[in-house]
C-alpha positions in Angstrom: 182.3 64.0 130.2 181.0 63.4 133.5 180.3 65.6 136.6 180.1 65.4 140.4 176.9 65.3 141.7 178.4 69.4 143.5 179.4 70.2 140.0 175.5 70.2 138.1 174.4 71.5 141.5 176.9 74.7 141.1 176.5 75.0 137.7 172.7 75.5 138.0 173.3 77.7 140.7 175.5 80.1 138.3 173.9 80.0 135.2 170.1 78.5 135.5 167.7 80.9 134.9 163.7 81.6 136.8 161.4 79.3 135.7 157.9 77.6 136.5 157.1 74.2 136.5 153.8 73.7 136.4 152.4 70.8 137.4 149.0 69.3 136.8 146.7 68.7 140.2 143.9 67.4 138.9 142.6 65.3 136.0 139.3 66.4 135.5 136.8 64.3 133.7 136.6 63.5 129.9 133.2 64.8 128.8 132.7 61.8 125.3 130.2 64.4 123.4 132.3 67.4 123.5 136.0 65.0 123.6 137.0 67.8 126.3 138.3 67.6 129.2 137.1 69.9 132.2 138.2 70.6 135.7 141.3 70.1 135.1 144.0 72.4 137.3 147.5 73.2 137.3 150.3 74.5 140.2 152.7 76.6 139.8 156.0 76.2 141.3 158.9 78.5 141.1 162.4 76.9 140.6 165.7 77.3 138.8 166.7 75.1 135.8 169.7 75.1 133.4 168.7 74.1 129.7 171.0 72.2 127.2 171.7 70.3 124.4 172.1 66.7 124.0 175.7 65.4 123.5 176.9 66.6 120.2 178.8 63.5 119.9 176.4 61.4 119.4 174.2 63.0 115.9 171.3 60.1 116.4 170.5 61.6 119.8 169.8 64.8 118.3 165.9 65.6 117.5 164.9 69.2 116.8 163.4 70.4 120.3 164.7 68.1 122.3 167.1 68.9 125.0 167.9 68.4 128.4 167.0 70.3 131.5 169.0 70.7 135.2 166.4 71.3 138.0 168.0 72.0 141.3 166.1 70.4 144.5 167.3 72.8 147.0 164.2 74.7 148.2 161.7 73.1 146.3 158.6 72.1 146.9 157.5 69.7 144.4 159.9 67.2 142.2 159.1 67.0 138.5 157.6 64.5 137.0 156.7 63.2 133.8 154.5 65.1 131.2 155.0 68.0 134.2 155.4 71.2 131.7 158.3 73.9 131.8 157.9 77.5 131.2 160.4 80.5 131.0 161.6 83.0 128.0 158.2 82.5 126.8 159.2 79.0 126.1 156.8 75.7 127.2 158.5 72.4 127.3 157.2 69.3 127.9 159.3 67.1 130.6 159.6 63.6 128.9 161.7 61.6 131.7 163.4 62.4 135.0 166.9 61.3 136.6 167.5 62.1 140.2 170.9 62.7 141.2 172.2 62.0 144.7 174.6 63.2 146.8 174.7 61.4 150.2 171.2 60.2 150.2 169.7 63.0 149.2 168.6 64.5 145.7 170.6 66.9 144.7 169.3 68.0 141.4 167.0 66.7 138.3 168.2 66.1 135.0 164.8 66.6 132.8 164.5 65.3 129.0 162.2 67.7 127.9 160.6 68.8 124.3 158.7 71.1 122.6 
């Protein structure tokens, strides 16, 4: 099945829920005696996403705790990226890849595969 770009952009809109994506800002440094890394920081940014399932067409596709993710753009401040970490519901998810959909020129929304 396939959607306009409006479509994913309406349906987030009506049923995506709050969450955070947090994104890490710094790296910190590997300390080799402890194997910790410290300094490391995280933002937080507010957006709406829509979680679902993989096609259920397709069975090899389909891996416990992996699924996919709609991120609208509209308002926010930071895109996702890889290994970029979703939390809602009491629920973390790890964002595996990103696809940017247009509309015009301009990104619309983000389809995220994600994972616990």
């Amino acid at each position: 099945m396939s959607f306009r770009a409006y479509d994913l952009y309406n349906l987030v809109n009506d049923f995506g829920q709050e969450l955070t994506l947090k994104k890490l800002t710094t790296e910190g440094s590997y300390d080799p005696t402890s194997g910790s890394v410290s300094g490391s920081a995280t933002t937080n940014y507010p957006i709406t996403g829509y979680f679902y399932n993989y096609d259920t067409m397709s069975a090899d596709q389909i891996v416990s705790g992996r699924r996919k993710c709609l991120i609208s753009s509209v308002g926010l401040s930071a895109a996702p990226d890889e290994d970029d970490i979703l939390s809602g519901n009491g629920d973390d998810v790890t964002i595996g890849s990103v696809t940017t959909i247009f509309s015009a020129g301009t990104a619309l929304c983000y389809i995220c595969h994600v994972e616990e």
